[in-house]
N, C-alpha and C positions, 0 to 999 in steps of 0.2 A: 504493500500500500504506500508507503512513506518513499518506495523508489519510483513510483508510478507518480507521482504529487510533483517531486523533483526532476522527472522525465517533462511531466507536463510545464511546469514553472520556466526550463530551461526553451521547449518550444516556444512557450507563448514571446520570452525575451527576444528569440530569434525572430520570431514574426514579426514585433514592433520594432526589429532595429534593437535594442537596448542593450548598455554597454554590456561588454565581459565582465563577470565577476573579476573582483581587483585580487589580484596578487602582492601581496606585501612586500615583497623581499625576493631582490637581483643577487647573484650572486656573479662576480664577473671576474675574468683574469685577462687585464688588458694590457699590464707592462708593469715596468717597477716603479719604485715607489721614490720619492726625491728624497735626495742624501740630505737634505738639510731643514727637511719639513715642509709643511704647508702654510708656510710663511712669502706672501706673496711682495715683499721689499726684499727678500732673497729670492726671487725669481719664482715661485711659486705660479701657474696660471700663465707663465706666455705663452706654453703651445699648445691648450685649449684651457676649458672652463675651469676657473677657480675655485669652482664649487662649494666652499664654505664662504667666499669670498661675493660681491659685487662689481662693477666696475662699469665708470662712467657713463660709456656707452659700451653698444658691442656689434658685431660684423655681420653682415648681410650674408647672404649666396654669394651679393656682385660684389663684395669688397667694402660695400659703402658703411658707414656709418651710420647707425639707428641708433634709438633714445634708449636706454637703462637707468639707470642713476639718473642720469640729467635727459630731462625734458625738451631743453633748448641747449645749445651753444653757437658760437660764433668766435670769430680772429679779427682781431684790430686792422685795420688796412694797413697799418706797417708790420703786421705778422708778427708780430713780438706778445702779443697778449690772446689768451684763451680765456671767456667771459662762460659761464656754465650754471646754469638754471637748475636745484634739483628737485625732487621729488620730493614730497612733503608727510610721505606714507611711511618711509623707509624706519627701519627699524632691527637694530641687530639683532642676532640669536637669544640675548639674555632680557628683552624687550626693552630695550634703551634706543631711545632717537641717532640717529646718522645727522649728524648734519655734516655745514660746511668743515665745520675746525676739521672733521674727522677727514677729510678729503685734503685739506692743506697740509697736514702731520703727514698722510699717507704720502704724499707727492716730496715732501722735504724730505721724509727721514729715508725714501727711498733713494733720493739721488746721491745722498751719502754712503748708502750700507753695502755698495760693491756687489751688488745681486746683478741679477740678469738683464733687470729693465733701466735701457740707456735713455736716463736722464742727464746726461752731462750737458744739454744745452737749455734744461731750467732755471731761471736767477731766481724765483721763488714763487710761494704760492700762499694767495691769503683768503680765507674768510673772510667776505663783504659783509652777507650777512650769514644768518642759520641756512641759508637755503642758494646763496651764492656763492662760490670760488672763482678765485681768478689766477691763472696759472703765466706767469712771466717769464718770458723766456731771454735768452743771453743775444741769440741772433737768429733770425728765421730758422726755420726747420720743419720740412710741410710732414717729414713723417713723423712728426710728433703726437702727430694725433692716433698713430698706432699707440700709442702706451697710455692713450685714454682707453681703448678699448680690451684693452687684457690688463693694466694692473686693477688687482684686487685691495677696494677700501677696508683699509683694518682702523680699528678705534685709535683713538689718540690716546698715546702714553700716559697725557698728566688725568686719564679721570680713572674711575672705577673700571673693573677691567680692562681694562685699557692696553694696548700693544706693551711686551714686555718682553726677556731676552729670550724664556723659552716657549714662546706665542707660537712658532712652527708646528710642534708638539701639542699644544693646548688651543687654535686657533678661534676666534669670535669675529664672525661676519655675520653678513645679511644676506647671504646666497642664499638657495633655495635648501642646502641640507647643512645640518651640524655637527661636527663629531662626538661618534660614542665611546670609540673604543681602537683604539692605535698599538698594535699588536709588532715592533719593528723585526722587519723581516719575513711577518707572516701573512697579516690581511690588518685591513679598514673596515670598522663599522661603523658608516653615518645614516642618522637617522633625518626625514623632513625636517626644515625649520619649523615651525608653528607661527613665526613673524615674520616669516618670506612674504614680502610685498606682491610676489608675480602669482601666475596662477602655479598651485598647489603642483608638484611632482605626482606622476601615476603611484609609485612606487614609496612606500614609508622608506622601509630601510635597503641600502646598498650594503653589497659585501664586496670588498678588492682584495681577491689573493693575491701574493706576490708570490709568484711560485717560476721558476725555468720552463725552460719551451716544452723539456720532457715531461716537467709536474703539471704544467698544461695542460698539454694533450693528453695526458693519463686523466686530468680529472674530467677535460671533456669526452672523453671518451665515455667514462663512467657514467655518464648523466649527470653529473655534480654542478654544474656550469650553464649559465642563461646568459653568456657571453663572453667569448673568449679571442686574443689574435691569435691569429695563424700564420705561419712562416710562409714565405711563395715558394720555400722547396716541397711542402708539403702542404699545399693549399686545391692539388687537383683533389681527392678524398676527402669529404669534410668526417669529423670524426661522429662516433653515434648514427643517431636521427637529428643532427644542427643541420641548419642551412646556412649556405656562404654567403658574406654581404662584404659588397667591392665598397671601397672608400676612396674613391680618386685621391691622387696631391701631387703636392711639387716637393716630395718626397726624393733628393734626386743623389745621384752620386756619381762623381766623375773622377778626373786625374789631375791634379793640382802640380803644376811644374814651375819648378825654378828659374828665376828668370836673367839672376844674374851668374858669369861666371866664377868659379871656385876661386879666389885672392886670398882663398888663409883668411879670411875675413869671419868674425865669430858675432853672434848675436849675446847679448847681454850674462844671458845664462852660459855663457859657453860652447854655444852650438852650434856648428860651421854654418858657410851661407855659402851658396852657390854651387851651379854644376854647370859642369863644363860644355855637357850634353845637351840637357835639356834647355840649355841658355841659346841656342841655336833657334830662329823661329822656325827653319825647314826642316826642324825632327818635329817638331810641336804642329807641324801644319800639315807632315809624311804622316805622322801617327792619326790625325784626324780623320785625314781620308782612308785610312788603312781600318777602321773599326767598323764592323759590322754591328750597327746597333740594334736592328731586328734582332738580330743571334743572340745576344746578351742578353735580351728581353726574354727571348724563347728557351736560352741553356739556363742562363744563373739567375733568373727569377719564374720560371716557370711558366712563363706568357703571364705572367700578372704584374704588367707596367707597360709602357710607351719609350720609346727613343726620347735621348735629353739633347738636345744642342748648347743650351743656356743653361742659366742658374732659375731661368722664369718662365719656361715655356707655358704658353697660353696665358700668361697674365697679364695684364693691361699696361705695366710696363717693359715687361720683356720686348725683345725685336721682334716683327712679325715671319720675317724674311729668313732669320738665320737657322736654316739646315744645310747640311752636305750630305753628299751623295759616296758611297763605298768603290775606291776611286786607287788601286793600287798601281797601275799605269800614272796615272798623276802624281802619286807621292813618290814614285820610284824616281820621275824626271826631275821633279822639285830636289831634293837629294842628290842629282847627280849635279845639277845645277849649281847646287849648292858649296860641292864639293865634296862631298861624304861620297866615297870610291866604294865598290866592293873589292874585297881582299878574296885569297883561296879560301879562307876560312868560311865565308860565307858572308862575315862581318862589313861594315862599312867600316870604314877609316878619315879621319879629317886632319892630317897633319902629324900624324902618328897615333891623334885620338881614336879610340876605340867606339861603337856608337853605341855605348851598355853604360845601362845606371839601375839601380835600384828603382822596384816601384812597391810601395809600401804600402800595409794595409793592417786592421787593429788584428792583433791575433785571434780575437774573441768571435769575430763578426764572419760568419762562412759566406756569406752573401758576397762581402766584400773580395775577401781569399777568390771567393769564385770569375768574380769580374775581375780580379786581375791576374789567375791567369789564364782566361780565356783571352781576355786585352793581346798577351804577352803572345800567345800563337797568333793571333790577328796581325800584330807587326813583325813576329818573326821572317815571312817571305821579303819582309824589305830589307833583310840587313840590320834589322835594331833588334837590340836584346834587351829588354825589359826583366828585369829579374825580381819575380813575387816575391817578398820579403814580408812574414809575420812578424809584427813585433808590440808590448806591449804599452801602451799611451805615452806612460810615464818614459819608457826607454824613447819613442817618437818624439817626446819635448825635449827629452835630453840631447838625441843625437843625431834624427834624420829631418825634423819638421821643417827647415829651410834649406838641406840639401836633396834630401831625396823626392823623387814625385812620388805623390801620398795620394790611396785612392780617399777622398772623401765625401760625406755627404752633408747638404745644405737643403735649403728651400724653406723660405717665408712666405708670411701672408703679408708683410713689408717689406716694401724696394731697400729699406733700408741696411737692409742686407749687400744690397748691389754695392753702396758706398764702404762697407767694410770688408767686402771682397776684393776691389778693385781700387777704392783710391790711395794714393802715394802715405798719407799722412798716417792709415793703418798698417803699413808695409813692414811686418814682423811684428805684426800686432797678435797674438794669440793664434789661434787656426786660423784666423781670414785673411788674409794678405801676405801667408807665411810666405809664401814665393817670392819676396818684395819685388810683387811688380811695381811698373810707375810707366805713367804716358801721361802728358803735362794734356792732353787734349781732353784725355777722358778724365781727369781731374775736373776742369772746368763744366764739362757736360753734367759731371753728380756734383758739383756746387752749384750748378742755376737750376737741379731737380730741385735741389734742396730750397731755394728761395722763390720758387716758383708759388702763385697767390691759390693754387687750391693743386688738387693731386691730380685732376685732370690736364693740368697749364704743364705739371713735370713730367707726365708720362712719355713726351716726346724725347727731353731731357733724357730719362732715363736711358730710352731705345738709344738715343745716336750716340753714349755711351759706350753700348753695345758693337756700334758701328754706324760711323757719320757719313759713310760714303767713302772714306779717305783713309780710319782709322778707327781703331775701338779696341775693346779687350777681346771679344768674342772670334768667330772662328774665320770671319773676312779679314781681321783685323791683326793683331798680336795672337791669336788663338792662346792666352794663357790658360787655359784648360784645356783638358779633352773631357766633355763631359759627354757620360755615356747612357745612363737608364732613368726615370722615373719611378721610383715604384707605387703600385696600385698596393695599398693595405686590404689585407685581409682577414675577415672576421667568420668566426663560426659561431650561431645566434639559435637559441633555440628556435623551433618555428612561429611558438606564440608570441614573440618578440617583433612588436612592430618599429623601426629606430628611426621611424621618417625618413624626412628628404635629405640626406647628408651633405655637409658642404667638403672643400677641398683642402683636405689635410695639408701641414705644414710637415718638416723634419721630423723623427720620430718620436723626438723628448715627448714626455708626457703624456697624456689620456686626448688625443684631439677629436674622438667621436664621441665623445660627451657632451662637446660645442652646443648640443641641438638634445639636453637630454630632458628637459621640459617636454619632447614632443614623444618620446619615447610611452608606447602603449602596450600592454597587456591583449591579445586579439582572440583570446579560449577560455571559451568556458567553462 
């Protein structure tokens, strides 16, 4: 009787539409967990949702900016000031008002604390009133308004709970969930906010394993799991009864070359600069045409990604124009041209140079190992000898990051990446510039993105960067990369898991299909 009542109960729901019974509790294993907490003034939330956290505004499909925190904003006509209207609702976890102070504390104490989110071109930020900030900046900078949209507003130190040293661990926001229960090493349990201003989460409580690729797929396999990533070497099989869900990005990884030659010349920490090899533009411009980047796509990620040209393919500021074509007739003559002979060995030669270097990759990462030495046969018929070298990070900052090419990967949902990839002033700056390249042209082209009066004015800026017709970093131009894959992330989801319309992933720090987890639904009854 009582299963007949429930049979019927569950019909008539279906009949009229009406939602799925709710499910309480996700259980997910999407990545690891940040070495320094959920402390969003230590980088917390750039490469998706902060989720204990809010933030000013937040990102479209198209990239644009929409309202969150603030209702309104605007830029001074001399771009130096951000004026920001906020919400009047807002309310943290412990039911204490947001206001402005809390948005000017979060914006100062972060441009001090050496975390991820580059404010170095803010002069300061103040509270007008409880409900306005104004954010001052040192000199234009149109991508500033990227760090309106990912840092996360934490309380202001001088009140009642208030931001404090071990706040990563203990974290108070106004996002949509709050921590229960911080297990390090093992999993996260956050439960809904109850003072979340936006509409409610489907789901009470979240669980985040942090488990390896193998404790992964061993728990999706088991059933254990209502969302999990999946590697692209083993992404054709999803595990179980999960279904696979593609997540586009500019997820990308390519080959970072040295730009100047070898002078015994050391960078700060002691780490040589230059190679003699890759300082040649006709090995950097042989090896470009020499890669097959369908093959890379189809061997070492499994057909799950796209060919990369750029650092930005398909984004509005990437170049429209730059791909090449798999072209070893071309790279052979460029090379001879150039002067790189073939020896009996097989080898080229430049003056008694060899044309072998090191191409580096993290030990840890098989993805990477795979793409180069797949790379490494792609240009063996030319005469260059690429030699795959694992090694790990800390030996790479030590002893190859400015000499050896390093495969590595990048991709924002900010050009502003573009400017710490390529211009002269970050030249042995951390991983983006390690190459020290320099081209006084494309200096100038990512300084008038940057002063450009909205993101649309810089996008051109950006591209002729890329390549003005004349010159650029990209692969008409200096080809200081060889950039080879995008990869498409992939996920294994249970079937009742509805995760909406996904936007496009950034690099892989962090959780960035969470972006959109407000839309995430329950679809069974």
């Amino acid at each position: 009787m009582r299963r007949s009542i429930l049979l019927t109960i569950a019909s008539t729901c279906l009949a009229l539409g009406a939602p799925a019974l709710a499910k309480e509790q996700l259980v997910l294993a999407i990545g690891g967990e940040p070495d320094q907490g959920f402390d969003p003034l230590l980088g917390w939330g750039q490469y998706g949702s902060p989720l204990f956290q809010s933030t000013l505004l937040t990102r479209g499909q198209d990239f644009t900016p929409q309202a969150g925190l603030a209702t309104e904003w605007s830029l001074s006509d001399d771009q130096l000031t951000w004026t920001l209207h906020l919400r009047e609702d807002v309310r943290f976890a412990d039911d204490t008002p947001l206001t402005a102070r809390d948005v000017a504390y979060t914006f100062n104490a972060a441009a001090t604390a050496g975390g991820r989110a580059d404010l170095s071109a803010l002069a300061h930020a103040d509270a007008v009133n409880d409900h306005t900030v104004t954010l001052t900046l040192k000199s234009p900078r149109i991508t500033f308004i990227d760090q309106l949209m990912t840092l996360g507003i934490v309380p202001d130190a001088e009140r009642e709970n208030g931001h404090h040293a071990g706040y990563g661990r203990q974290p108070l926001g106004s996002g949509p969930y709050r921590m229960v229960e911080w297990q390090e090493g093992e999993q996260l349990i956050v439960e809904r906010n109850p003072y979340f201003y936006g509409p409610a989460p489907a789901f009470e409580r979240l669980v985040f394993l942090f488990t390896d690729e193998a404790g992964t797929l061993s728990a999706a396999q088991a059933g254990q799991l209502d969302l999990a990533v999946i590697p692209q070497a083993l992404a054709s099989t999803m595990p179980g009864q999960m279904q696979r869900v593609l997540m586009e990005s500019v997820d990308n990884r390519g080959i970072l070359f040295p730009m100047q030659p070898d002078s015994g010349e050391r960078a700060a920490n002691g780490a040589p600069i230059g190679n003699d090899v890759t300082s040649d533009p006709a090995i950097r411009q042989a090896i470009n045409l020499a890669l097959s980047r369908d093959t890379l796509v189809d061997v070492a990620l499994n057909g799950f990604g796209r060919p990369a040209y750029g650092p930005a393919d398909g984004l509005p500021w990437g170049h429209p124009d730059e791909t090449i074509d798999f072209d070893l007739e071309q790279a052979n003559a460029l090379l001879e041209e150039a002067g790189w002979l073939r020896a009996d060995d097989g080898l080229r030669y430049k003056q008694g140079q060899p044309a072998r270097f090191r191409l580096t990759y993290p030990a840890s990462d098989t993805t990477r190992q795979q793409l180069a030495q797949i790379s490494a046969e792609m240009v063996r018929p030319l005469g260059i000898e690429m030699q795959p070298t694992g090694r790990h990070w800390d030996e790479i900052q030590r002893e190859a990051l400015h000499q050896d090419a390093i495969v590595f990967g990048f991709g924002s949902h900010s050009p502003q990446e573009i400017y710490y990839l390529f211009h002269s002033e970050h030249a042995g700056f951390g991983f983006y510039n390690s190459g020290f390249y320099t081209n006084e042209r494309v200096d100038q082209h990512l300084e008038a993105a940057q002063a450009a009066a909205s993101a649309e004015e810089a996008n051109p800026h950006w591209q002729a960067a890329q390549w003005d017709g004349s010159t650029g970093y990209g692969l008409q131009g200096d080809a200081s990369w060889a950039w080879m894959v995008n990869l498409t992330h992939v996920y294994a989801t249970d079937p009742c898991l509805d995760v909406g319309e996904l936007g496009v992933a950034p690099h892989g720090h962090g959780w960035p299909i969470t972006a959109n987890l407000l839309e995430w639904r329950w679809t069974c009854h």
